[in-house]
N, C-alpha and C positions, 0 to 999 in steps of 0.2 A: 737826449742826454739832459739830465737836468741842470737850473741854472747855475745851479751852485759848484758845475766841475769849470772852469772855466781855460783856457787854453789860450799861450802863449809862444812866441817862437824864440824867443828869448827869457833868462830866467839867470840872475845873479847864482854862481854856483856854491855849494859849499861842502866842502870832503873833508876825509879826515891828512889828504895828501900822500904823498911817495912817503913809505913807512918800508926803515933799514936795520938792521940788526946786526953782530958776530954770532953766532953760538958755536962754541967752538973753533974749529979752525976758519968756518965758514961764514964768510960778508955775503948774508941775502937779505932780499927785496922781497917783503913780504906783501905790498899794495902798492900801485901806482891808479891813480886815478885816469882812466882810458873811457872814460864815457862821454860821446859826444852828445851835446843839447840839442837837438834837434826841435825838440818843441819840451813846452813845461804846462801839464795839469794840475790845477789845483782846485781839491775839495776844503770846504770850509762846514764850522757850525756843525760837524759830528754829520753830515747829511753824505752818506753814500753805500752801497752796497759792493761784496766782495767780487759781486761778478759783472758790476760796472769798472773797478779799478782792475780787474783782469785782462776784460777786453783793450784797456786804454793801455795796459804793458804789453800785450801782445803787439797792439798798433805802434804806440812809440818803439820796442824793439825790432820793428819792423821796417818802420821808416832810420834807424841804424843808431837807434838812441835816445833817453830820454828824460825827465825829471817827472818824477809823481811826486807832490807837495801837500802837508796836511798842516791847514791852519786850524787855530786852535779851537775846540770840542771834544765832544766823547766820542768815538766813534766805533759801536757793535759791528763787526767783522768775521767772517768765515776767513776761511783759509785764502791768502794771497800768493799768487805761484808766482815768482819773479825771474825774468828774465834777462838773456843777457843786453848789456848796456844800461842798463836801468840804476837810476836813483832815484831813493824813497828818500825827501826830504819834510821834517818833521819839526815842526814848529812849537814856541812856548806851548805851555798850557794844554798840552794834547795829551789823552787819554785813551788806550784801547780798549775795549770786553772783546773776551774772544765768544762766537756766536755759538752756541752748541749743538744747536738745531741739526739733526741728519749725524750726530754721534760726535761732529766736529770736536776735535780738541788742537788745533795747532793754527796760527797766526798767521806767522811769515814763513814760506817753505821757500828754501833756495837747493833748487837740483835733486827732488826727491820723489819719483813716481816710479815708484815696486814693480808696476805692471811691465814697465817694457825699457827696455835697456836706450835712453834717451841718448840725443850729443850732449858732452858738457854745457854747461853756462857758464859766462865768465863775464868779466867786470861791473859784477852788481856792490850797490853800496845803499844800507838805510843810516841814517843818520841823523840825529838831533838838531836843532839850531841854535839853540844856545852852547855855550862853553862853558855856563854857571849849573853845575850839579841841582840848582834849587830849580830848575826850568827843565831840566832833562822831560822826554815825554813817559808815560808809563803805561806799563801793560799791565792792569787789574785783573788780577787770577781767584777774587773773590768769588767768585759766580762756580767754583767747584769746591767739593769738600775735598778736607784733610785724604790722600792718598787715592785719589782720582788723576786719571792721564791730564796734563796739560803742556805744552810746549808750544811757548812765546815764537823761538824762531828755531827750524830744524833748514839745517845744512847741511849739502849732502852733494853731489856730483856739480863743482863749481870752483872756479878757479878767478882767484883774483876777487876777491869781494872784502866788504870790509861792515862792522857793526859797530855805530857807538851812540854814545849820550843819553843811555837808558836806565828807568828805575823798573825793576819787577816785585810788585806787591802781590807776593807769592801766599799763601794760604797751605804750607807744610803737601801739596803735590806730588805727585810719582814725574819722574822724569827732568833731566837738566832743563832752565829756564833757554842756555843754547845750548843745541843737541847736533854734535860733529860727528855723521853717522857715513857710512857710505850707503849709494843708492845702488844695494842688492836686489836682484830681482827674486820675487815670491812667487813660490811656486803651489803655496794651498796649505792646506793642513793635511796630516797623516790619518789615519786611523783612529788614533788617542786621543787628537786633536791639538797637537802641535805644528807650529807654525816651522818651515822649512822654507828656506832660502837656497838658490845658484849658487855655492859656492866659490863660483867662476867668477864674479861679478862681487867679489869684494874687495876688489883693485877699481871701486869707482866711488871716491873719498874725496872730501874734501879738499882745496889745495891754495898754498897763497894769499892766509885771511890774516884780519886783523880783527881781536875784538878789545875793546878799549872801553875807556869813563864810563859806568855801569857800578850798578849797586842793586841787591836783592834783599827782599825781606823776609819771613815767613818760610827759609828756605827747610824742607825734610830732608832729614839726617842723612838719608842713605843719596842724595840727589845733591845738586849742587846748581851753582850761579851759568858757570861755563862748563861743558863735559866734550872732551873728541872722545867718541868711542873709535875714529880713526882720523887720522889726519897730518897732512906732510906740509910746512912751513907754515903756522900757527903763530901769530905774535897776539898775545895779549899783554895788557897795562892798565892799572889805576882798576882795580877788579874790588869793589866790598861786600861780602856777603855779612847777614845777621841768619846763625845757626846752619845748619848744616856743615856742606862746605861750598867754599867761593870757588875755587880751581881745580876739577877731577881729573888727572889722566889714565885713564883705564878703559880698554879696547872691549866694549862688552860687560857683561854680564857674568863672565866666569863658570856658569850652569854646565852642568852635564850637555843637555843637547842647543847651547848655546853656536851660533851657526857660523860667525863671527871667527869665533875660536876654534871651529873645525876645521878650517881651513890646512889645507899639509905644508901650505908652505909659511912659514911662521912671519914673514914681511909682511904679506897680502893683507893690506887695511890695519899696517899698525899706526905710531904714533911717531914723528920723528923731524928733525929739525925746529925745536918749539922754542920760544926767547918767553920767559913769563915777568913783569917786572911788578913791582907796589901792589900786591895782595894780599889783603886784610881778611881776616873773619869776627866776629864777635858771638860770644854765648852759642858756637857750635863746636863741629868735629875737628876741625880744622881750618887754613888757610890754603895750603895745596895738599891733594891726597895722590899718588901715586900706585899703580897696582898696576904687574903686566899681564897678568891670564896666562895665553900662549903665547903673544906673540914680545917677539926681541924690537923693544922701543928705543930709537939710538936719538942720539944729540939733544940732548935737554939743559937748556939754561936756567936758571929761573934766580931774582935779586929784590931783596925788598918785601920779606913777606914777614907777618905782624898777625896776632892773634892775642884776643882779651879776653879772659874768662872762657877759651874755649880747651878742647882737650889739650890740643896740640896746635903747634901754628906748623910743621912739615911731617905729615905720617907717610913712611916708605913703606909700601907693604909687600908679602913676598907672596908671590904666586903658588895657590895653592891647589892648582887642579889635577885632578887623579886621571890614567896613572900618570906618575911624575916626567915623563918622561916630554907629558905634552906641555911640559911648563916654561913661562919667557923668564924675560929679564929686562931692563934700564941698562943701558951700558951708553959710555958718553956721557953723564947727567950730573953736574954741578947745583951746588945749591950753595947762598950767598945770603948775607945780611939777614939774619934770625933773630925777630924780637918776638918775647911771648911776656903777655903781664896779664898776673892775677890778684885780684884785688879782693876776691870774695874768699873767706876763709876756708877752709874743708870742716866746718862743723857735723855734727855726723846724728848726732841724736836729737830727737824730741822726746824723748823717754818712753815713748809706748808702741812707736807701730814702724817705718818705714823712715829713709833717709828725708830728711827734708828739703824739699824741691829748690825754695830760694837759695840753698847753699848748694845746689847741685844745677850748677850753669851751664854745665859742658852735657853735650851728646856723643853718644854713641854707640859701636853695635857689639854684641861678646866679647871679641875680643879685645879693647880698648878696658874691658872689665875685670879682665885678669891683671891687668896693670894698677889696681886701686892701691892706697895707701894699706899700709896692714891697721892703720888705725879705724878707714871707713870698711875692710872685709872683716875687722874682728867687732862691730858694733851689724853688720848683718849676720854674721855666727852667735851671737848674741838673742837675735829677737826671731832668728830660727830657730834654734834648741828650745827657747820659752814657751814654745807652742807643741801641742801635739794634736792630733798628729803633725810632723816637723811641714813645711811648707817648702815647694820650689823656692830654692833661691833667688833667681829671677823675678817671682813673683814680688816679691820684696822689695824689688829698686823701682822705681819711679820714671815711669816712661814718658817718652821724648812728647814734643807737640803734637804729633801729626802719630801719635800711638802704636810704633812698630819697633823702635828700637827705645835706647835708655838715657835715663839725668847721668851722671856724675859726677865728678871734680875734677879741675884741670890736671893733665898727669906729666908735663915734660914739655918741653917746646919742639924734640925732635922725636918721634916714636919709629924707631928702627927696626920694626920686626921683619924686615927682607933678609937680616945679618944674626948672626947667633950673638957676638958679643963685639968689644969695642977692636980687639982686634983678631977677632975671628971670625970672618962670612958663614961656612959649616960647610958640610959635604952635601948635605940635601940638596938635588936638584928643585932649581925657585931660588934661592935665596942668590943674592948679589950686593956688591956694594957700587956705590956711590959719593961724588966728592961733596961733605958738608964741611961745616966751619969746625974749626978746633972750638971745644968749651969757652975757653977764654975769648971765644969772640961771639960767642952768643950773648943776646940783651936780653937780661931779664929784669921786668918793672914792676911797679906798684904793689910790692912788700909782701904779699901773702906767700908766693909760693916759693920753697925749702927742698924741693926733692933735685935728683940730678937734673942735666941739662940734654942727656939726650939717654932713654934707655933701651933696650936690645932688648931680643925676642928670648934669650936666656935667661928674663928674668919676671916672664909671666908666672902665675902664680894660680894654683886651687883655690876657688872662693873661699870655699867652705874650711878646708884645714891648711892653706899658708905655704904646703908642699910645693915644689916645682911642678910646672905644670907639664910634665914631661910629652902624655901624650897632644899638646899645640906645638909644645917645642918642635919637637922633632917630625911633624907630621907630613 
């Protein structure tokens, strides 16, 4: 072992603590710190390999507990499998790469190996050592491009764990920075070469975490800071993303042969019991995005969410997978304290070609498109017509960072398209409602924006001619 891991049988501890909640009618205990110190490793000066710190977590959970400590450096990393009792504690100044070498894209894996149906893990915890945001450690996602797999830390079959005090200098990537999946077993690809998962084995999710004090940069529109694609008693707090979104809940993927969502019974690996508190976005999608697929997500809190220059600070979306019949819903799900401020104008023209990017802060994907002002859809019917042959539509808006979806302007602080109108849900199976704030208690800041305060999926609209947009509406 080299000198620089050094070993300790005591070791000042430091957690995020027993973390309590209501949501709903329900007082749960989302973390209790259950890890005994048995001994504490510490690397320093960026000097260690992923499959020295593995063997030392397998030995510290071995001997029934343990602390792994990183003083402050860089340090280049393959994938860390964490085990149960274990604490990753993380000191100022500390910096990750994750290693690529052998296809590698993922950091910290808590409970996640496809091949073979594992026991749980439980009472793992990484954590920062400062409480000062400016000290947080970080994970540099620069070493991929724009729309390349990367995932800081993937959870997945683990109960009782907790994540905090981190920044991700993300580079617009495919996949959430934390990724709340369950550990499905794989069983190969088919013919076509689609990937196929057990079915049976997607009741083996997440459970009992906390992710907290965390900030992202660089985030891709479609991906987000935090994402449970499944997950039962979930507490996050103090979440800021810049672009994208900060807070995903949506079970999957929503795809045709999405495996997740195949499941027949519509609980198996949903999303339920969640508390979300103080989550912020800037110059993206949103602040919390919600979408159920198939499956019926019950008990959702969420307080304190804040959005600047982005589309929206709460988009509820409605489950749109064919036939209808296999679609969920949010039921249980409050939303509380709505602030959204826009500051940057909806200027619309440069006189010759395409909206102009500086005035188009927000992201987002189609549908968020249909909701544009009729002042910025009638200045792209404009420089559409001017041309012939006329030009996709689309082609015409200005695409996001990481070049897969779109710029725009902020459109609403609540974007309801799960409900036909304010008080109408509709008959379409998918849509549902949800308890948000009355208008009058939504905060809206810094002067720019004029439109309503929360709009419904009846009032999407034809880019091109202004019309209803019947077939999204009702689709």
């Amino acid at each position: 072992m080299t000198s620089l891991c050094l070993h300790f049988s005591t070791y000042a501890q430091r957690t995020v603590g027993t973390t309590r909640a209501t949501v709903g009618t329900k007082n749960l205990t989302f973390f209790i710190d259950k890890v005994t110190v048995n001994e504490t490793v510490v690397y320093r000066d960026g000097i260690a390999t992923a499959s020295q710190i593995n063997s030392e977590i397998d030995r510290l959970s071995g001997l029934g507990g343990g602390v792994i400590k990183f003083n402050p450096g860089t340090y280049t990393l393959g994938q860390i499998n964490l085990k149960s009792n274990i604490r990753i504690e993380i000191g100022n100044n500390v910096k990750f790469i994750i290693d690529r070498s052998g296809g590698n894209n993922t950091l910290f894996n808590l409970g996640r190996n496809s091949s073979t149906n594992q026991a749980v893990i439980s009472n793992v915890e990484i954590i920062g050592a400062s409480e000062s945001s400016s000290t947080w450690f970080e994970i540099d996602l620069s070493n991929f491009a724009p729309l390349e797999t990367a995932t800081p830390f993937k959870v997945a079959y683990v109960k009782n764990f907790a994540i905090s005090r981190f920044i991700i200098t993300d580079n617009y990537t495919l996949n959430p920075s934390v990724f709340l999946v369950a550990d499905s077993k794989f069983l190969g690809r088919d013919s076509s070469g689609r990937l196929n998962y057990d079915l049976s084995t997607f009741n083996r999710i997440p459970m009992q975490g906390v992710v907290k004090n965390a900030k992202a940069t660089g985030i891709g529109t479609g991906y987000a800071l935090v994402q449970p694609f499944s997950g039962k008693r979930i507490y996050m707090e103090n979440l800021e993303g810049e672009q994208g979104i900060t807070v995903r809940l949506e079970p999957g993927s929503g795809k045709a042969n999405d495996d997740l969502n195949l499941t027949s019974n519509q609980k198996m690996g949903s999303i339920d019991d969640i508390y979300i508190k103080n989550v912020s976005n800037k110059l993206g999608f949103c602040a919390l995005f919600i979408k159920p697929h198939s499956k019926i997500c019950n008990n959702i809190y969420a307080t304190d969410l804040y959005a600047e220059n982005s589309l929206s600070t709460l988009y509820i979306a409605s489950a749109s997978l064919l036939p209808q019949s296999r679609r969920g819903k949010f039921t249980n799900a409050t939303f509380e304290n709505i602030t959204f401020k826009q500051t940057i104008t909806n200027t619309v023209s440069n006189g010759t070609n395409n909206l102009v990017a500086s005035n188009y802060p927000a992201d987002t994907g189609i549908e968020g498109l249909r909701f544009m002002t009729e002042l910025a859809r009638q200045k792209l019917v404009t420089v559409r017509n001017s041309r012939s042959p006329k030009p996709g539509v689309y082609s015409l808006i200005i695409k996001d960072a990481g070049g897969q979806r779109y710029k725009t302007h902020p459109i609403a602080p609540i974007m309801f398209t799960a409900k036909f109108s304010q008080n109408t849900i509709g008959n379409i199976t998918g849509r549902y409602n949800v308890n948000i704030p009355n208008e009058s208690a939504i905060t809206v800041q810094g002067g720019a924006f004029s439109g309503d305060k929360v709009v419904y999926r009846n009032e999407a609209r034809v880019i091109t001619t202004g019309a209803s947009d019947d077939d999204y509406i009702y689709e």
